[in-house]
C-alpha positions as protocol buffer text, in pm:
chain_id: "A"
residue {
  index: 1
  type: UNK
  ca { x: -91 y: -1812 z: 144 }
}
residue {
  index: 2
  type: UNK
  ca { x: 40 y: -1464 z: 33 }
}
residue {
  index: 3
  type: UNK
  ca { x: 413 y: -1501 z: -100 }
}
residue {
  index: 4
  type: UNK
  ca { x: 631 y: -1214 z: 46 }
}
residue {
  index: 5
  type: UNK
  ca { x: 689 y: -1136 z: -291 }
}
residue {
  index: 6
  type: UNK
  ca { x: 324 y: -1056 z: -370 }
}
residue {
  index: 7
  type: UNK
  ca { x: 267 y: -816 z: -56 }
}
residue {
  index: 8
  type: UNK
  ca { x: 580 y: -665 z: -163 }
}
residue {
  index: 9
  type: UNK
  ca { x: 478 y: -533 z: -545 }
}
residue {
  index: 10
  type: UNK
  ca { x: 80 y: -463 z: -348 }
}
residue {
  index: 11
  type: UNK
  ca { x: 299 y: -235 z: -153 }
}
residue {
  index: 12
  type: UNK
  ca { x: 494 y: -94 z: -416 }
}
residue {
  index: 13
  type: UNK
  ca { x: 190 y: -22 z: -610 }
}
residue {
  index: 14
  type: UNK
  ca { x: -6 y: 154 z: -288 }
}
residue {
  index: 15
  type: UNK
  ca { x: 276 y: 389 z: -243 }
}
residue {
  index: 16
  type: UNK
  ca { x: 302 y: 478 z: -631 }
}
residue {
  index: 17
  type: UNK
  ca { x: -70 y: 580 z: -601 }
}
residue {
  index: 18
  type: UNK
  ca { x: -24 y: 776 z: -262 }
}
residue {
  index: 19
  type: UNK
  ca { x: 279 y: 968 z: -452 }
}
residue {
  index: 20
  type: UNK
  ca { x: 61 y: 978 z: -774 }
}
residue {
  index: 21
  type: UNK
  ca { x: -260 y: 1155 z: -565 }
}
residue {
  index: 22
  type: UNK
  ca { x: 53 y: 1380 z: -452 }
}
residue {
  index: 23
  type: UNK
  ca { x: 135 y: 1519 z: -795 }
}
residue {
  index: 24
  type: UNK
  ca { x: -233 y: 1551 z: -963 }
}
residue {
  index: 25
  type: UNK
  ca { x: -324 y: 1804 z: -720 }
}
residue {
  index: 26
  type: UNK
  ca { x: -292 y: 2038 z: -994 }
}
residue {
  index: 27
  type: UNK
  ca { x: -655 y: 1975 z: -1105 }
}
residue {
  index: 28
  type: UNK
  ca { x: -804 y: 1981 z: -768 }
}
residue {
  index: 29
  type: UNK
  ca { x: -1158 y: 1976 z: -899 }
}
residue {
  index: 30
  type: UNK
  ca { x: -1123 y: 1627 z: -1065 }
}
residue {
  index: 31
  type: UNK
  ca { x: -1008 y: 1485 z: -778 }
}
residue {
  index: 32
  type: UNK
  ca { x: -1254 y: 1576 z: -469 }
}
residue {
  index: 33
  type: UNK
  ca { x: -1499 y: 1305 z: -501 }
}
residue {
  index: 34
  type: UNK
  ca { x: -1256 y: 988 z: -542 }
}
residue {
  index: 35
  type: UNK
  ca { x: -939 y: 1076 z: -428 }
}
residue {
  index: 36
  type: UNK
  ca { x: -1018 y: 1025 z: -14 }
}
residue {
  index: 37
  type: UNK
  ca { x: -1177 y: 704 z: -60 }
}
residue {
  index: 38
  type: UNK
  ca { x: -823 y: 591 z: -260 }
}
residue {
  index: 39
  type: UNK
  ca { x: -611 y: 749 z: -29 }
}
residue {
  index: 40
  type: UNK
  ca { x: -743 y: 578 z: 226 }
}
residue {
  index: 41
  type: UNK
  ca { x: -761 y: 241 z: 46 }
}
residue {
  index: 42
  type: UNK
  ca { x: -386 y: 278 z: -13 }
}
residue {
  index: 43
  type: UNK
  ca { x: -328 y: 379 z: 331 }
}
residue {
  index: 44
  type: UNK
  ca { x: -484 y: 44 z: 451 }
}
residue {
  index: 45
  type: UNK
  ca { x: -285 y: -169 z: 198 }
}
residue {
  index: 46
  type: UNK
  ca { x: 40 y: -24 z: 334 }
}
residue {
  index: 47
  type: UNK
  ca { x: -66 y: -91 z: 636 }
}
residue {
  index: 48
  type: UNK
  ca { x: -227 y: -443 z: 608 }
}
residue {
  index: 49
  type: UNK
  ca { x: 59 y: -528 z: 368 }
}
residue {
  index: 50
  type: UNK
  ca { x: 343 y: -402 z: 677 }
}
residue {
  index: 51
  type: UNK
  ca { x: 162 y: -613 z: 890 }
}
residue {
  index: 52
  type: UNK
  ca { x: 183 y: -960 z: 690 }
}
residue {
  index: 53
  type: UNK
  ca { x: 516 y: -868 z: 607 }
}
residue {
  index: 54
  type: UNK
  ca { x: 624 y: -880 z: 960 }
}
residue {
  index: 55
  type: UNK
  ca { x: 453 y: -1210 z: 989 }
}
residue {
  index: 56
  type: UNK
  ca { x: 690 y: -1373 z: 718 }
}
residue {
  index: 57
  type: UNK
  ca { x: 965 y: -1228 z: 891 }
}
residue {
  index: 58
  type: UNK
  ca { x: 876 y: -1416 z: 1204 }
}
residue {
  index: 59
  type: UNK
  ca { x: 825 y: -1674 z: 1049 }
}
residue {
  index: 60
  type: UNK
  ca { x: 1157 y: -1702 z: 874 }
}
residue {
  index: 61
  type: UNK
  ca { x: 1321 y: -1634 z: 1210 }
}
residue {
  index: 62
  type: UNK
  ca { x: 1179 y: -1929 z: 1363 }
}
residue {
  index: 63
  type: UNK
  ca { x: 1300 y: -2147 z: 1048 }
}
residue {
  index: 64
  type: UNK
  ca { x: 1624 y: -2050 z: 1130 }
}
C-alpha cells in the first residue's frame, strides 16, 4: 500500500513541476514539444494522488 506520506511528497513534487512549466515560459521554443505531455502527467498525479488521499482519510475516520 501507498503510505499517505508518499502520495503526499508525489504531490508536492507534481505541483513544483506545474509551477516550474509556469516560470520557463521565457524560452517558449524549448518547451513546445514536451511541456503538454508533462503538464498533463502532473495534472493526473495531482489528481490520482487527491483521490488516494481521500481514501486514507476515510479510512482513518472509520478507525476512529
Amino acid at each position: 500500500m501507498i503510505t499517505e506520506r508518499t502520495l503526499k511528497k508525489w504531490r508536492a513534487d507534481a505541483l513544483h513541476i506545474r509551477e516550474t512549466l509556469d516560470q520557463v515560459h521565457e524560452e517558449p521554443r524549448k518547451m513546445d514539444l514536451w511541456e503538454p505531455s508533462v503538464r498533463a502527467l502532473s495534472d493526473y498525479v495531482l489528481r490520482m494522488t487527491q483521490v488516494l488521499l481521500d481514501q486514507h482519510l476515510l479510512r482513518k475516520e472509520k478507525k476512529q
